[in-house]
MIZA-202691 format. One record per residue (C-alpha): x, z negated, y negated. Coordinates in steps of 0.05 Angstrom, whole numbers, plus 32768, in hexadecimal, padded with zeros to 4 digits. Example, Ala and Ser with C-alpha at 12.3 -4.5 7.8 and 13.67 -1.06 7.14 Angstrom:
residues 2
80F67F64805A;81117F718015;
end
This chain:
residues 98
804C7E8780BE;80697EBA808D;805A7EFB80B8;800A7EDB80BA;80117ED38071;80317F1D806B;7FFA7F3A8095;7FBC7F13806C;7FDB7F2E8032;7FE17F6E8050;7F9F7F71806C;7F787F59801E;7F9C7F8C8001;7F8F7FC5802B;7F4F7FAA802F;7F487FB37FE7;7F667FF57FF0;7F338012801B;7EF37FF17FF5;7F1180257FBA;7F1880647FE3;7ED4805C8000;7EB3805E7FC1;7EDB80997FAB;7EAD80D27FAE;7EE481057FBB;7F0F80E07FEE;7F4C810D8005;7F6980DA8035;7F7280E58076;7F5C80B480A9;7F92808580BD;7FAC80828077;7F9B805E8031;7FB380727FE6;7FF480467FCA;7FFC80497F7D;804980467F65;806C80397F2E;806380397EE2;803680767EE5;800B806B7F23;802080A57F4C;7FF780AE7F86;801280AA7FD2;7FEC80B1800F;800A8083804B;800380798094;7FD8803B809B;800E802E80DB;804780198093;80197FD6808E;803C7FBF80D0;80827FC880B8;80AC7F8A8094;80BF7FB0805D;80807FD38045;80617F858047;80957F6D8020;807A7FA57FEC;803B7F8E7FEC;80447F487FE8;806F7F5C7FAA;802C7F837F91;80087F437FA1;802E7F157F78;80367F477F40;7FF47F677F42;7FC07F377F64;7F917F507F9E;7F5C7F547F6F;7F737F7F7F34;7F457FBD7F10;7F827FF87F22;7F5280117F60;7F7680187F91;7FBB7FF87FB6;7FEE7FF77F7B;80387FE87F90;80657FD07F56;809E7FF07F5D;80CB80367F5A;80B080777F6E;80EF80907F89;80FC803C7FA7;80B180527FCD;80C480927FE0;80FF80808003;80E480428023;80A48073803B;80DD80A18053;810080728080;80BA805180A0;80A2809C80A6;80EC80A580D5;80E4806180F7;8099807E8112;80B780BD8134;
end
């Protein structure tokens, strides 16, 4: 039951996500891969869509769902937490893919 909850959580999110970028009239995202906001100062990061199936990039954003709601005004996927925490997590699911 939790991974079902994990990937409906997943899946309104990125949902969310991609309902942004679409309306974004100078979308620089590359198919296969959706914008993630981080941190205090909303730094952008582009992501393989393929992190949504990994345990610890859910756990993130069921953090950003309990912190931030599904339906929140930021536009876009934000993910409360470090920028260098994100960057290292990105890192390892980036070396777990090759």
């Amino acid at each position: 039951m939790g991974i079902r909850l994990l990937g409906v959580i997943s899946a309104r999110l990125f949902q969310r996500s991609l309902s942004w970028n679409r309306s974004s009239p100078t979308s620089d995202v590359p198919k296969g891969h959706f914008p993630v906001y981080v941190g205090e100062e909303n730094k952008r990061f582009v992501v393989p869509v393929s992190f949504l199936e990994h345990p610890s990039f859910q756990s993130l954003l069921q953090l950003a769902e309990e912190e931030l709601g599904v339906d929140h005004q930021a536009g876009g996927l934000r993910v409360p937490c470090r920028e260098d925490a994100f960057v290292a997590l990105t890192k390892r699911l980036s070396s777990c893919r090759s």
